[in-house]
N, C-alpha and C positions, 0 to 999 in steps of 0.2 A: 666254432668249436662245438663238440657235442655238450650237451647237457648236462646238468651237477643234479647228481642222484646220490645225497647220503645214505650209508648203509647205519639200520639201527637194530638187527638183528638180534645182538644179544640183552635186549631191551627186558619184554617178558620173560626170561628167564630168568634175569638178576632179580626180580620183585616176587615172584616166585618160589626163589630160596632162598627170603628174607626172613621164613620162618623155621628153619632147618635147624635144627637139633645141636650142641654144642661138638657134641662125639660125631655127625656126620661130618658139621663143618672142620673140625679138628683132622680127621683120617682124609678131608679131600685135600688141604696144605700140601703145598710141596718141601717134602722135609727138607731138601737142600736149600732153603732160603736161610740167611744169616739175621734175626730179628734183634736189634739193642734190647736191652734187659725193659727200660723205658714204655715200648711198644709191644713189649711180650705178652704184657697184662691187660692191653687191648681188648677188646669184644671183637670177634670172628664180625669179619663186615663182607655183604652177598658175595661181593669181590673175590672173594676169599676162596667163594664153593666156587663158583662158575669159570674161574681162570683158571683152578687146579684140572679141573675135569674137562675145558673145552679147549686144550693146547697141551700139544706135544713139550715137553723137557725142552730148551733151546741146549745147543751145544754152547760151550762159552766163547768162544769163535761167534757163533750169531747171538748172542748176548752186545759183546763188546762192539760187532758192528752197527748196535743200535743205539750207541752212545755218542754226543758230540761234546768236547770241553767247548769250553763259554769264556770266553774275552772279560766280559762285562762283571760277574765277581770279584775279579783279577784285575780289573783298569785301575787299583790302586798303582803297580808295581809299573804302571808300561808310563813312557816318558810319553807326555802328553801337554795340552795346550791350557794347562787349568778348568779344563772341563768336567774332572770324574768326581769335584763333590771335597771332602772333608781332608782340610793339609796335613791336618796333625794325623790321620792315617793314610797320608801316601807317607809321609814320611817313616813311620814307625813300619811298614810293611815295607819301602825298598831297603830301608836300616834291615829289615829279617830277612828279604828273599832277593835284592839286587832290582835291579831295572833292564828291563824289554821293551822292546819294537814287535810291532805286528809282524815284523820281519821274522824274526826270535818265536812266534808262537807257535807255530808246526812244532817246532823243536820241543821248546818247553811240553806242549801236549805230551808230545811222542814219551817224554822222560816223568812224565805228572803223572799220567793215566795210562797205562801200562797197557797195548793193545790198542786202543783209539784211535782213529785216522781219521775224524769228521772233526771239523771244526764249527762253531758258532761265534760269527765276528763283527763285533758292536762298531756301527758305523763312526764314533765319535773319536777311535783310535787309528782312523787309516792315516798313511802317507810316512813323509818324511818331516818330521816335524820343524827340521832346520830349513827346510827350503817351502818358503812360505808359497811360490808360485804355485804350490800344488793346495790353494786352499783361497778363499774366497770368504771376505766377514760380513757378516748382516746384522743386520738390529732385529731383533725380537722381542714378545713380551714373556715376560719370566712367570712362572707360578704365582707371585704375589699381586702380579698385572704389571708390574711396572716394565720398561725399558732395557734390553741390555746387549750387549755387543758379543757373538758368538763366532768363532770360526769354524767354518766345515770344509772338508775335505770335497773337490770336485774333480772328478771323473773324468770330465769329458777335458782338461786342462791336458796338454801337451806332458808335462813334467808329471805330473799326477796319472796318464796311460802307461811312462815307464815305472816308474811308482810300481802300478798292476801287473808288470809285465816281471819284475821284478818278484813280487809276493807269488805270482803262478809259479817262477823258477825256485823259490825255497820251497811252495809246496811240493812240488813234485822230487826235488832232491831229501824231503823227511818222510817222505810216503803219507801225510797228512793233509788233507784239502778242505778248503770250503763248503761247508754244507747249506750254510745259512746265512744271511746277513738280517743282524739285528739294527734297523736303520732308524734313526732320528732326523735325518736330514732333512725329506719330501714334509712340508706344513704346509697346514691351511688345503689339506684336501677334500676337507668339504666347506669351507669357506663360503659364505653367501655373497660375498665380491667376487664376481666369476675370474677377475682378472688375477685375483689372489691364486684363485683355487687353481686355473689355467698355469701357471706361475710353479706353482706346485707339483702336480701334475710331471711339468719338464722336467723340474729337477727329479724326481722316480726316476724317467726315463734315460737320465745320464746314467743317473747309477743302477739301473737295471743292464745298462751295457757292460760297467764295469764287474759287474755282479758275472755276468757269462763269460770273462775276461777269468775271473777265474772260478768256473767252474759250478757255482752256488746254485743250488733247485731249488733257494725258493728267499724272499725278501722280504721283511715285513715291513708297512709301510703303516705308519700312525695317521689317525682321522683325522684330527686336528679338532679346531673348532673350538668352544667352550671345554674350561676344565672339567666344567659341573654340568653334564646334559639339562638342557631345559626343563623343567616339571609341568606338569598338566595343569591348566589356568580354568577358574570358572567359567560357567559357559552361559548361554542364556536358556539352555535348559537345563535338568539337575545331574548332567553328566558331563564333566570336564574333557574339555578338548587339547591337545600339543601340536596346534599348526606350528609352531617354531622348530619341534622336531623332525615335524616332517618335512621342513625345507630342507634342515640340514644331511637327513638322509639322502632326500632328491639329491643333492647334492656328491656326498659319498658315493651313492651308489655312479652316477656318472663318472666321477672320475677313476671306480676301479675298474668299472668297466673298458674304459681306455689303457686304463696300466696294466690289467688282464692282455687287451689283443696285442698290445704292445712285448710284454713278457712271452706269449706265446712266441713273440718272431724270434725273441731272442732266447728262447729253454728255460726262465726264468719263469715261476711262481711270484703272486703277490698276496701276502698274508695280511692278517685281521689278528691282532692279538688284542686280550683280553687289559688293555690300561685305561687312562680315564675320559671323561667326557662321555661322547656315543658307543665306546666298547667296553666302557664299564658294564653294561647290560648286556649278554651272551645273547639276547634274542636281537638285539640290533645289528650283532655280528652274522647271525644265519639272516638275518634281514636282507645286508645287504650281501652275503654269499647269494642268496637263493637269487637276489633279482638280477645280479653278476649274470651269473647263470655259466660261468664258463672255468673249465677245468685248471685254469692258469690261475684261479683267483679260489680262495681256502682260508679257511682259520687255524693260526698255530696258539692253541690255549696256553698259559701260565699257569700252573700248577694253584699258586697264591694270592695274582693279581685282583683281589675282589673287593668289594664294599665291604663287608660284611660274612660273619661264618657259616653261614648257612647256605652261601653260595659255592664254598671250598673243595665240595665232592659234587651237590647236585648241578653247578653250573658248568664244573667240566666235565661230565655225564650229559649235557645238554649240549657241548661246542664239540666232545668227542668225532663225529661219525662226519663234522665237516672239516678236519684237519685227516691230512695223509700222508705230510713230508718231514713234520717239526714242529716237535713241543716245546715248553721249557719247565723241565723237572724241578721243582724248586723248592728250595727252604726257608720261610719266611717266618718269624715266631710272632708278626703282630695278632693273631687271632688263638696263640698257645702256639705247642709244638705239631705242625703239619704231618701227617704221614704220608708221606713220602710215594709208600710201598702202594699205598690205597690209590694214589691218584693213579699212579704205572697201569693198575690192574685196571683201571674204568679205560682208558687209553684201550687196551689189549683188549680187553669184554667188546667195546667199538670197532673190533677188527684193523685198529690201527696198527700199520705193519709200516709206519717213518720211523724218526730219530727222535731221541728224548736226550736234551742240550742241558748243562748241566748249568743251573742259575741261581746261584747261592745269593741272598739277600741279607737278610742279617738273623742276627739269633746268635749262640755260644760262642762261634768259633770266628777267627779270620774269614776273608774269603777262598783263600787256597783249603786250607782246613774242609770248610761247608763246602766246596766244589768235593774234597776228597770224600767226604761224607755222601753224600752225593751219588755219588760214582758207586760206593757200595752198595747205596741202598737200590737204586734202580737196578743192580745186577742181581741184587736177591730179589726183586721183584720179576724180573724175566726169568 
């Protein structure tokens, strides 16, 4: 494949008109953008100048075709395998808004978000949930380290290809399709057991088939590995060294390399998002973009995904110019209230011309609510 050349173009400019005048920055805004009262009292951020002035108006037509609804906000309502997290709000959310199947969410998009035809579809909700044959259980270890038994959805299973063959025929009968698949499944891909990581590795490749089964440009796939990246350890001289990082990279980077040529055969992207362990760190993500080295293989940033708040504009201003298919816009209030509009514009200032997937996390609202929210505010930001 040819070579991964990110483009950082609108770099020097945004630092440039960081010192711009309140009346300059004010008359470059695009008076069509819709601001909460909240946000209104904001300080003009460089964003602000350089996206007014270096991009045409979108018509709302290419606005909305920049937008994907998102599964994963939503997994309270869709009937599921006890996988999506807190009872007492699936229940109080299908008590408000009923129960869905991945089958049902073209639909539901189509009638949620007015316009929309790109999907974002969290791996943990495929199939048919009554027919187990489309699904396969493993033992894992949980966040606290311990032990625990999960079921995932597999691709490559007989019942589980009609499954998919299935989900292509609703999409194409709501005019709504797959844009993305947000996956949990593939672990242990940088695994220092190679037979782990190998292991791994396969499972991607089933579901990168199912992935062009219907239709998706692009997949992201988790690194695995430690929750908490290794830290730099004393050294015997007065500079600390991370060989334990760097295996685990060695590592990463082989196996996207393989999920890259592999994706390539089949039209499929494999993404790098910004969660924990080695992708908690935006430069571990161009790390192993850059040593990838091939155009199947990209980072789709999270707007929120961060350690820390000082990562929340500069590190997606840093993952920027290596993502081009799929972000995820997102609303998250652990570090205060996100803006939203700010993260769009660093996106756009990167010449990024994908999709912006609508990924409500928590903060005020439900999650239909924060996806609705959502949806506006990235349109006033294009």
């Amino acid at each position: 494949m040819g070579s991964y050349r990110p483009s950082r173009d609108a770099f020097d400019r945004r630092y440039f008109l960081r010192g711009a005048g309140g009346s300059l920055a004010a008359g470059a805004l695009l008076g069509a953008a819709a601001v909460p009262a909240a946000q209104a009292q904001q300080a003009v951020t460089p964003e602000d100048v350089t996206h007014a002035s270096a991009f045409r108006p979108m018509t709302e037509h290419e606005k909305v075709a920049r937008i994907a609804s998102n599964s994963y906000p939503i997994r309270w309502i869709f009937k599921n395998h006890d996988n999506v997290g807190d009872k007492a709000t699936v229940t109080s959310m299908k008590a408000k808004y009923g129960e869905i199947t991945m089958l049902d969410f073209p639909a539901f998009t189509k009638k949620t978000f007015p316009g929309v035809t790109k999907m974002d579809m969290w791996s943990s909700l495929f199939g048919d949930m009554g027919d187990m044959s489309q699904y396969e259980k493993m033992s894992i270890t949980g966040y606290d380290g311990k032990p625990r038994t999960v079921v995932e959805f597999d691709p490559a299973a007989t019942s589980a290809k009609g499954w998919l063959e299935k989900m292509a025929n609703a999409q194409a009968k709501e005019g709504v399709f797959c844009h993305h698949i947000s996956n949990n499944a593939p672990r242990d891909i940088c695994d220092l057991d190679d037979a782990k990581r190998k292991a791994g590795v396969a499972v991607a490749k089933k579901w990168l088939d199912g992935a062009a089964i219907l239709g998706a440009k692009s997949m992201r796939i988790n690194s695995g590995g430690p929750r908490i990246a290794p830290s730099p350890q004393p050294n015997e001289t007065s500079y600390p060294k991370n060989p334990e990082l760097e295996r685990y990279l060695d590592q990463c980077i082989l196996s996207f390399k393989e999920m890259a040529e592999y994706g390539a055969k089949v039209g499929v992207k494999v993404t790098l998002e910004n969660h924990w362990g080695l992708t908690a760190n935006p430069i571990n993500i161009r790390i192993i973009v850059e040593e990838v080295n091939n155009v199947y293989c990209e980072a789709s940033p999270d707007f929120c995904n961060w350690e820390h708040k000082y990562l929340l504009y500069h590190a997606l201003n840093d993952l920027a110019p290596y993502a081009h298919t799929t972000v995820h816009a997102k609303f998250w209030d652990r570090f205060g209230q996100p803006d939203v509009q700010r993260g769009v514009r660093i996106m756009l200032n990167n010449n990024y011309t994908g999709v912006f997937a609508l990924e409500y996390e928590d903060g005020p609202w439900d999650g239909i609510e924060g996806a609705k929210y959502l949806y506006q505010q990235v349109m006033a930001a294009l």
